[in-house]
N, C-alpha and C positions, 0 to 999 in steps of 0.2 A: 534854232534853239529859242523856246520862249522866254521871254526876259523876267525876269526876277519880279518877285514883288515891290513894287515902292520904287521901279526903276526908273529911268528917262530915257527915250528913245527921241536921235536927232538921225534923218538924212541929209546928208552931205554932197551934194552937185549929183547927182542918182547915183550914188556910190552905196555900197554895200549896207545897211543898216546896222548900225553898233547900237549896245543899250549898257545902259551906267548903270555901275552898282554903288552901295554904300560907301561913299567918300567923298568930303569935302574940299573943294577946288578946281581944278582945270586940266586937259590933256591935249596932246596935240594928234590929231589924225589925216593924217595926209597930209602932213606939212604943216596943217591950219591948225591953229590955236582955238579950244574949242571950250565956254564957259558949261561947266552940269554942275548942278547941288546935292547928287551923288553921284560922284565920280570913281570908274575904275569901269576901264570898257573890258569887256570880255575879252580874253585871250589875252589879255594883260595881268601880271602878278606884280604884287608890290614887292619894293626889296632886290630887282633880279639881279644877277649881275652882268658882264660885258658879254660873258660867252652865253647867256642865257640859262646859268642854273644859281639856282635861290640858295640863299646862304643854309635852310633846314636842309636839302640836299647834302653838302657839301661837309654837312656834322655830320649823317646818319653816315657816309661813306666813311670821315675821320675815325667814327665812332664802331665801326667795323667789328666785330669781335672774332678772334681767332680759332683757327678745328678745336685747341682743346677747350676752351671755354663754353662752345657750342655744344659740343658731346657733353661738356658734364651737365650743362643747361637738358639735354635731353634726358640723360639719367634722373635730376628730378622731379622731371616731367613724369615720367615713365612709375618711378615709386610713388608721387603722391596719387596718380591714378590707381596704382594697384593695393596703394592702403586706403584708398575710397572704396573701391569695391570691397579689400576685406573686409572692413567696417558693416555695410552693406549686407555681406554675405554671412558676418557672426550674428548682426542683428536677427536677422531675418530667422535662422538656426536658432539663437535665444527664444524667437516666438515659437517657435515649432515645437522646444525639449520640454519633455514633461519633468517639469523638477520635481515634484512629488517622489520620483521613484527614484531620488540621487541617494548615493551608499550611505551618506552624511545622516539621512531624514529617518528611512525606514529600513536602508538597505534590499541587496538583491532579494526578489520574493517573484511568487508566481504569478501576483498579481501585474506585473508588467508584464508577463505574459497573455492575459488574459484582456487586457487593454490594447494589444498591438491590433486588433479588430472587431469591428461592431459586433458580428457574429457571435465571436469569443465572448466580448463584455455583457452582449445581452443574456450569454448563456450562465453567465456566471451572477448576471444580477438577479437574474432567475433562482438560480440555485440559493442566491443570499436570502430571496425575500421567503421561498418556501420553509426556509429553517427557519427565517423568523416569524413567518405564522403557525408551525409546529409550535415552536418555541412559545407561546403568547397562551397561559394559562387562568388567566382572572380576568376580571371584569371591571368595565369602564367605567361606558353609560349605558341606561337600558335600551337607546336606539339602537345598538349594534346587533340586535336581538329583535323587539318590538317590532320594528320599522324596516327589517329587514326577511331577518330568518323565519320568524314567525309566521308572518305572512305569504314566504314561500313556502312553508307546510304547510300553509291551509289552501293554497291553489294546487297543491301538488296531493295531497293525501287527502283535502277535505277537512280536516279537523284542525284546528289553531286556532292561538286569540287576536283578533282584529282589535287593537284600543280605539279609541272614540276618536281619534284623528281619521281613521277608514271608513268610520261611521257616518262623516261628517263630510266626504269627498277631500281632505286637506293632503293626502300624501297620494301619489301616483305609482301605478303596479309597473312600471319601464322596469327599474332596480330590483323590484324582487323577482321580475320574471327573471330572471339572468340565473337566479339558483333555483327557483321553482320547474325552469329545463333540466337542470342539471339534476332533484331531486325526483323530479321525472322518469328520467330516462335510468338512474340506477334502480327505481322501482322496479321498470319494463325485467330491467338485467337481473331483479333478485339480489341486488347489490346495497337495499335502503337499510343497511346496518347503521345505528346509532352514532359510532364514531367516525362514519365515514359523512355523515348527515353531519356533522360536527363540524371534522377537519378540511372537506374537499370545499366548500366556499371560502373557507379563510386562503386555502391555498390558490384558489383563483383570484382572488383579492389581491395575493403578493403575487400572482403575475403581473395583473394587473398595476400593483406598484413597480414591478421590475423594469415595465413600459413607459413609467413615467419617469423613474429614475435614469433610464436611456434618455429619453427626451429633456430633461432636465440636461446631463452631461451635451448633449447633440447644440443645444438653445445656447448654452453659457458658450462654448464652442464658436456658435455663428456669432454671438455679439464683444466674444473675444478673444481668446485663443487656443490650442488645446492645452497648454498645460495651465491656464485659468478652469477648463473643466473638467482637468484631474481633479484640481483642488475641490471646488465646487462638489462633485460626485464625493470624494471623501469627506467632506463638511454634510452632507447629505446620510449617508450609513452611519454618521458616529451620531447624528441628533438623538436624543435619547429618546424626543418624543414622537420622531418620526419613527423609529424601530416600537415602539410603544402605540400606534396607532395606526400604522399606515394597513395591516394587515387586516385589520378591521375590517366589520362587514359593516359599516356605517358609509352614509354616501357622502359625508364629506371627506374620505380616502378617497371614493370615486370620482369625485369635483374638485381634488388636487389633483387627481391625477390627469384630468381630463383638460383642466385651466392649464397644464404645465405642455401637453403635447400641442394645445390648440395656437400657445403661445411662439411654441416653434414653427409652428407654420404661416404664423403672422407674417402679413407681407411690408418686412423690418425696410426702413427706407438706408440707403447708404451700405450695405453690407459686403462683404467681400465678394469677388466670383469664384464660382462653383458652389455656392450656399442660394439654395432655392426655397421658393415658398409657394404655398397655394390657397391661391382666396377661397376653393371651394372647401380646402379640408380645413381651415382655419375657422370657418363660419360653421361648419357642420358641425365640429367639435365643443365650438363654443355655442352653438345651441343646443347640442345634447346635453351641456356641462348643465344649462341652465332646465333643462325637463328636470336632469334627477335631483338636483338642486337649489331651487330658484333662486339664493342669496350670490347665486355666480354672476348672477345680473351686472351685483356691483362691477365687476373685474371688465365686463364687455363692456356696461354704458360708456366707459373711458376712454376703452383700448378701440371700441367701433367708431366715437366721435373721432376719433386721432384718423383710425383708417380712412373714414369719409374724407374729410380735411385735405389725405395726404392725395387722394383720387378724385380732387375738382375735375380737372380735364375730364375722368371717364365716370364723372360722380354717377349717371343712369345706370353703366354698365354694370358696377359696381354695388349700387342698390339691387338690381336685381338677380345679382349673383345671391344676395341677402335674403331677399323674397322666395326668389328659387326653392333653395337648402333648407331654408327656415321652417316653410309653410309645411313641406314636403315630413320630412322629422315632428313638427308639432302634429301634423296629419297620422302619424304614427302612433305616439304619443295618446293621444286623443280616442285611438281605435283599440288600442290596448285596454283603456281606463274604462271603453265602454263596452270590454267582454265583462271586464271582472267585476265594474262596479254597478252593469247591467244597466245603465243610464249614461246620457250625455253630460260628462262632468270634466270644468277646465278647472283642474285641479292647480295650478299654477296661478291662477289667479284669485284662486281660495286659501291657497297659502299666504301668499302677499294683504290679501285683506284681515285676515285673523291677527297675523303676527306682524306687522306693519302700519295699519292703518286702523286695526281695533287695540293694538298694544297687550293681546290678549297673552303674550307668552311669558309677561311678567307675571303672571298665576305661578309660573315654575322658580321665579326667584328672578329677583332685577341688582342691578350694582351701579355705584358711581358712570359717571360718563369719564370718567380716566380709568378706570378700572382696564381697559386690554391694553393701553400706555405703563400704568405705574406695576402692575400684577401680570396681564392675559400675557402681553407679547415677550416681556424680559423672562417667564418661564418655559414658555417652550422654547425659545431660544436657548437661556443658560450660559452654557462656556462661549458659543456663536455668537452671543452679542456684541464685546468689544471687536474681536474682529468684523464685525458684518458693520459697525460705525464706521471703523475706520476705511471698510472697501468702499460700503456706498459715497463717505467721502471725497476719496479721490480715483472714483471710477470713472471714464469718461464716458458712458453710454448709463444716463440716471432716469430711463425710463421704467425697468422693474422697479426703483426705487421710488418714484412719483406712484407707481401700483398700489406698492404697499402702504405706503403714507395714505392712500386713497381707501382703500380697504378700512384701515383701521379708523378713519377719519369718519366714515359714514356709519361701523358697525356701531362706534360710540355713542350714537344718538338713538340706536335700542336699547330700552331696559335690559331684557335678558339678554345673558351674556354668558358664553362659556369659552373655554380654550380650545376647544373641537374647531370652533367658529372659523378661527385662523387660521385653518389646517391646508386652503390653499393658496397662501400667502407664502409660506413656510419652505416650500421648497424656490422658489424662486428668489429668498433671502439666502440661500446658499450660496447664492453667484457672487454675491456682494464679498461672502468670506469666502471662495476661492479669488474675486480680484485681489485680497489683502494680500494672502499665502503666496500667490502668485508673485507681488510685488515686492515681498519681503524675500522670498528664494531663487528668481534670478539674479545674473551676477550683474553687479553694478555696471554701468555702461560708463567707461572713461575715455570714449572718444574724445581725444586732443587736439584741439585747435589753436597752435603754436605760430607766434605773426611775434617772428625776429628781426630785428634792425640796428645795426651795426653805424654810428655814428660817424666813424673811421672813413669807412667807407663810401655810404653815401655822400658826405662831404668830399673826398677825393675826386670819388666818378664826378659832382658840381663843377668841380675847380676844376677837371680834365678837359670836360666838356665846353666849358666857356674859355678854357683856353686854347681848344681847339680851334673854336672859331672866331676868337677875336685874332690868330693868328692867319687865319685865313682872311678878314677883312683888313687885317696890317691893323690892325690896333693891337695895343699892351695891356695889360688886366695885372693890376696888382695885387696877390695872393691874401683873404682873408688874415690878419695876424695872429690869431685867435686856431687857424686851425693848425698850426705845430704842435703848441700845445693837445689838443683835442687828438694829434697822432702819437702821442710820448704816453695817455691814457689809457686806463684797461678798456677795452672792449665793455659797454653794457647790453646786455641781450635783455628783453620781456617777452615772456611766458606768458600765455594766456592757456587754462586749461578748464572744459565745460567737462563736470560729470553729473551722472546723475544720478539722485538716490535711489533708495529701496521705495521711495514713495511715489517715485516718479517724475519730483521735482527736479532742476534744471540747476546747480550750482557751479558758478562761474566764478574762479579764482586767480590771480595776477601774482606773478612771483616776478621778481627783480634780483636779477645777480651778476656778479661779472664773469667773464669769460677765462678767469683764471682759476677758478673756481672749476672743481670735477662737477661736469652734465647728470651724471650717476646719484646726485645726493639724495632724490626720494625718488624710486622706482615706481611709477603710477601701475606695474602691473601687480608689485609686492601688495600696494592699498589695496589692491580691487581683490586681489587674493583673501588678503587679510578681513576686508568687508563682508566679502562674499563666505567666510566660514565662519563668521559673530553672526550673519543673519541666517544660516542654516540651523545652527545653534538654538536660535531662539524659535526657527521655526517647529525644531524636535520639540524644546521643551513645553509647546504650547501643542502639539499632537499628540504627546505624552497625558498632559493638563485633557486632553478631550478623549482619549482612550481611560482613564483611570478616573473619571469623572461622568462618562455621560454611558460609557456598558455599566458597570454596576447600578447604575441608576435605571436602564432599559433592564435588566434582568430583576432588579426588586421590585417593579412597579410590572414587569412582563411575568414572573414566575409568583412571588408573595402577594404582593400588596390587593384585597378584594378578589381574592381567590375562595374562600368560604363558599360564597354563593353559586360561585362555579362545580365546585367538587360535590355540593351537597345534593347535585342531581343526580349526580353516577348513584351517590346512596339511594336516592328514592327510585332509581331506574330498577337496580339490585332487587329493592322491596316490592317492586310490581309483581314480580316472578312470582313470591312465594304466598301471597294475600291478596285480596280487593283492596285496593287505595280509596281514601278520596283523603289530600292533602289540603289541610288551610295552612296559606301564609300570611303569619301575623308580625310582617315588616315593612316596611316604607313602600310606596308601590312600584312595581316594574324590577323589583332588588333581584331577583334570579330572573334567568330564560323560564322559558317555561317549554309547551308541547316540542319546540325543533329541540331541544336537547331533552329529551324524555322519550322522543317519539314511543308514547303509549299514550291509547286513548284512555284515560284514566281521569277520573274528575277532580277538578285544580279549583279553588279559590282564591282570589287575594287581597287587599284592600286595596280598590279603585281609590282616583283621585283626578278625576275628570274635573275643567275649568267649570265657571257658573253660567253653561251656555242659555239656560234657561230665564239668565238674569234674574233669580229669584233676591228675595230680600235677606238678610243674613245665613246665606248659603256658606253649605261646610262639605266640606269632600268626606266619603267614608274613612278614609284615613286619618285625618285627625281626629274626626268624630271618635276614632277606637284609642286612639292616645290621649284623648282626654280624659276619658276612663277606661282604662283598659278590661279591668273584672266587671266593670258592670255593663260593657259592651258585651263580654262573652256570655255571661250571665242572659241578657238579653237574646240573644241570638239564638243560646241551645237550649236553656232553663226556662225560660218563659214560654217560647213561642213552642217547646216541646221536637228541637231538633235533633236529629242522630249526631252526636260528637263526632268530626274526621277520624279515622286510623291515626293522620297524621300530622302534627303541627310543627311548623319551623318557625324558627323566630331567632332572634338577637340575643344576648347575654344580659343587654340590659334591663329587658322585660321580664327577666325571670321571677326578679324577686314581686313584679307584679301582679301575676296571672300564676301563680305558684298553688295558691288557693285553689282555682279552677283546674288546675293539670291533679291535684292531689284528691278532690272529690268527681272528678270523671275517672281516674282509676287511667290516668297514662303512668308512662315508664320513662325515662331516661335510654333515648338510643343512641345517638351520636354528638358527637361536638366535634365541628371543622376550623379551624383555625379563619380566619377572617382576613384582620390588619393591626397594625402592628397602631394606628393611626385612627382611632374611632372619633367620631363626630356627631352630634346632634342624636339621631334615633339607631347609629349603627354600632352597633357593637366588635368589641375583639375577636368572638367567635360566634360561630351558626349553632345552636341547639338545636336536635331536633328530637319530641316527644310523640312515644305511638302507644297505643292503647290494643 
């Protein structure tokens, strides 16, 4: 045996070696009287007695407990193990239940049906977003058109207007090649009828969306539970302005939708098992997001520093996963731009120079630097706002939330500014108010943690126990005087019970009562009952608040609102049939489509409004130049210079009374008037006129 630390080892006439432990004074060994300054040899115990057993012996034996005492000892051995597990196994059951779909909320519906698997939900997200690009009758912004369709008819048919962004190399053919195949191949089929040139890219767009709205549901999921990405997907369908926009042929639809699937496949650090991710489809995504895109930048420079950071150990392999995917898609990218644009053009980085570093997109209007704080982001939010405070609040994975703060943080330092901008920010603020929803609709958790102590008692077993063994040393112990009294007393029991709210937090409460007193007096499963049906409650009335609030608001702004300029092509479609066209539009510029929703080659004019790329000296776009004076710009145009008046002129309500003159000595008529908005501004009017001659 080696000896202790701090020991003393003495041999004794070559006698066996002893070594001393901690104790002061002396022992005798082998007769002899032997001085240590810690004393207690080995195989020695202090205390022992004549026959060799220690007085603690000699209690544990008095102190014996009998079969029945033992069995019931094992009884609550046995329950408080099996109310650990059940604890355990509702918990775990609470994270799995989609409470979205309890009878309390919304009641039995198909849609839990249609959620019991991926398959099912994709096919029914699918079906939602097709209706709601049917559904989607007016018009937004001119990019949805301009910047999209447009340009897909003129790869595809040859004829369309390129604006001066195309002219310029600023936008990239990746995006519109996607419907100029599509415009394509119904050609080949004899299939390029006007409304199908219409309706078949919006409905590829809401596949498109359907994909992202899966991956959005799939993401909230991995960084939380499923019935956080019930919630999350129903905060996601009811946004008014995501139903209002997502269907769109605009690429910042396609840069939400691309930022939300790329973000599922971020490789999340801590995440549960069986939830996987891939560096290669993460990096591909996220640089495709940023070909059709480039402001997707913002959302990677963060999320790529973070991944670097989190892959020191494999930081090369990891880079060149980047390199890899990257090059290989810009190379793409790149080979596209120079069929169409018949030159080598990095359009990516002629975006970023024009509207970033020339500031040149404040030509289109510039705002505050709080403007997508106090305006941009509380409106396309709306009803989702307070909930999406209080989820990002107390969510505990606040990386989508640093996203969005990030986002908005860096778009504020551009002039121009629109609410499009945020478009993919927007669904990944959903997460925040399905964690709300989530934490308000399951049932509180009142796990009990009950630490009773019977004063009676433990005070008895004391006194048993030391009169155990003071009876066993032959000494007498004189009974506490204090504790008769303390037995003639009620029993006090403490209660200790942790539950936890609807927020997550942790409350711990202490009750004191006596034992004569009924156990029964608050039923902690009654509260949790009763909890749990006041927070269902409030969760309906606030689904209720986002159903009667954010549909009628996607139907007036999806069916009414800037619809004028949409309808008033079917008229001028109509009118090709029976005349030669040539249409001037004398309204704001970009205000209707133009040749993809006409598809007739029929001569169009409009008032440009090209920036002052020429940097001249008091330069003025042809569009105000005609609202400065409106009669003496037409004047100028047809009367002086001796040109053929259009067939056809459209224009606003509010121009009428100015250009009245000129419609009344060219000998036009009064042909239609399309209802508008309800909501006129600056040059737009309540309704579309339109005069032919």
């Amino acid at each position: 045996m080696r000896p202790p630390k701090g020991g003393n080892k003495e041999r004794l006439n070559g006698r066996q070696t002893r070594y001393c432990v901690v104790s002061i004074g002396y022992t005798r060994v082998g007769g002899r009287k032997v001085n240590c300054p810690y004393i207690a040899a080995v195989g020695q115990r202090k205390n022992m007695t004549k026959d060799g057993k220690g007085t603690a012996t000699i209690r544990r034996r008095k102190m014996k407990h009998g079969p029945e005492e033992l069995d019931q000892a094992r009884n609550i051995n046995r329950n408080n193990a099996s109310n650990i597990q059940e604890d355990e196994h509702s918990y775990k059951k609470e994270e799995e239940e989609g409470y979205l779909f309890d009878d309390e909320i919304l009641g039995p519906s198909i849609i839990k049906t249609i959620m019991s698997s991926e398959h099912k939900l994709f096919s029914g997200l699918i079906a939602l977003r097709i209706v709601n690009a049917l559904f989607i009758q007016t018009s937004y912004v001119p990019d949805e058109y301009w910047q999209s369709l447009e340009v897909s008819h003129n790869m595809a048919f040859g004829y369309g207007y390129l604006t001066w962004e195309w002219q310029h190399g600023l936008r990239g053919y990746l995006y519109p090649s996607l419907f100029a195949f599509m415009y394509k191949f119904l050609s080949i089929l004899g299939l390029d009828h006007r409304l199908l040139l219409i309706k078949l890219p919006r409905i590829l767009q809401g596949v498109m969306a359907a994909w992202g709205d899966l991956y959005l549901y799939k993401l909230s999921w991995k960084l939380s539970d499923r019935a956080t990405a019930q919630w999350t997907l129903f905060c996601q369908i009811t946004s008014w302005f995501t139903l209002y926009c997502c269907t769109r042929t605009l690429t910042n639809s396609m840069e939400s939708v691309l930022v939300t699937v790329a973000l599922y496949h971020f490789p999340w650090p801590d995440i549960r098992s069986g939830q996987k991710s891939s560096t290669w489809k993460f990096v591909s995504l996220a640089v495709l997001s940023v070909l059709i895109r480039p402001t997707a930048a913002v959302t990677w420079v963060l999320m790529c520093s973070w991944h670097l950071q989190l892959n020191v150990t494999k930081l090369w392999k990891t880079i060149k996963v980047y390199l890899q995917y990257g090059s290989i898609l810009l190379l793409l990218s790149i080979l596209v731009d120079r069929i169409f644009y018949g030159d080598w053009v990095f359009v990516q980085y002629n975006f970023l120079e024009f509207n970033v570093l020339h500031g040149m997109s404040a030509f289109y209007g510039s705002h505050p630097w709080h403007w997508y704080i106090t305006q941009g982001y509380p409106v396309i939010m709306a009803t989702h706002l307070i909930p999406f405070i209080f989820g990002g609040w107390y969510a505990k994975n606040k990386v989508l939330l640093m996203l969005i703060i990030w986002n908005i943080f860096i778009f504020s330092f551009l002039a121009h500014k629109e609410f499009r901008f945020l478009l993919q920010i927007l669904p990944i603020s959903m997460h925040y108010c399905g964690v709300f929803f989530q934490d308000l609709c399951k049932k509180p958790r009142l796990k009990k943690k009950k630490h009773k102590t019977t004063k009676e008692s433990n005070s008895n077993q004391k006194s048993e126990s030391s009169d155990l063994t003071n009876s066993e040393e032959g000494q007498s112990v004189t009974e506490n005087p204090d504790s008769g009294s303390e037995a003639t007393k009620h029993t006090e029991k403490s209660e200790t019970t942790e539950t936890r709210d609807i927020l997550g937090n942790v409350e711990s409460t202490a009750k004191r009562h006596s034992s004569h007193e009924p156990d029964a007096d608050v039923c902690p499963q009654l509260l949790q009952e009763m909890k749990h049906k006041s927070n269902l409650m409030k969760a309906w009335v606030l689904v209720m608040v986002f159903l009667v609030i954010n549909i009628p608001a996607a139907v007036y702004f999806g069916l009414i609102h800037q619809r004028g300029t949409v309808v008033v092509m079917k008229f001028l479609y109509d009118e090709s049939f029976e005349k030669n066209m040539d249409v001037l539009f004398l309204m704001p510029c970009h205000s209707t489509p133009y040749y993809s929703y006409l598809h007739r080659n029929v001569s169009m004019r409009f008032l440009t409004c090209e920036p002052n790329l020429s940097k001249e000296k008091h330069y003025t776009d042809e569009a105000d130049s005609f609202y400065d004076d409106a009669l003496g710009w037409l004047k100028k145009e047809y009367h002086i210079k001796r040109k053929n008046p259009p067939s056809h002129i459209v224009y606003f309500d509010r121009l009428k009374t100015e250009i009245s003159e000129f419609l009344t000595q060219t000998g036009y008529n009064h042909c239609g008037t399309f209802f508008h908005t309800h909501l006129p501004e600056g040059r737009v009017g309540n309704t579309v006129l339109v005069s032919c001659r």
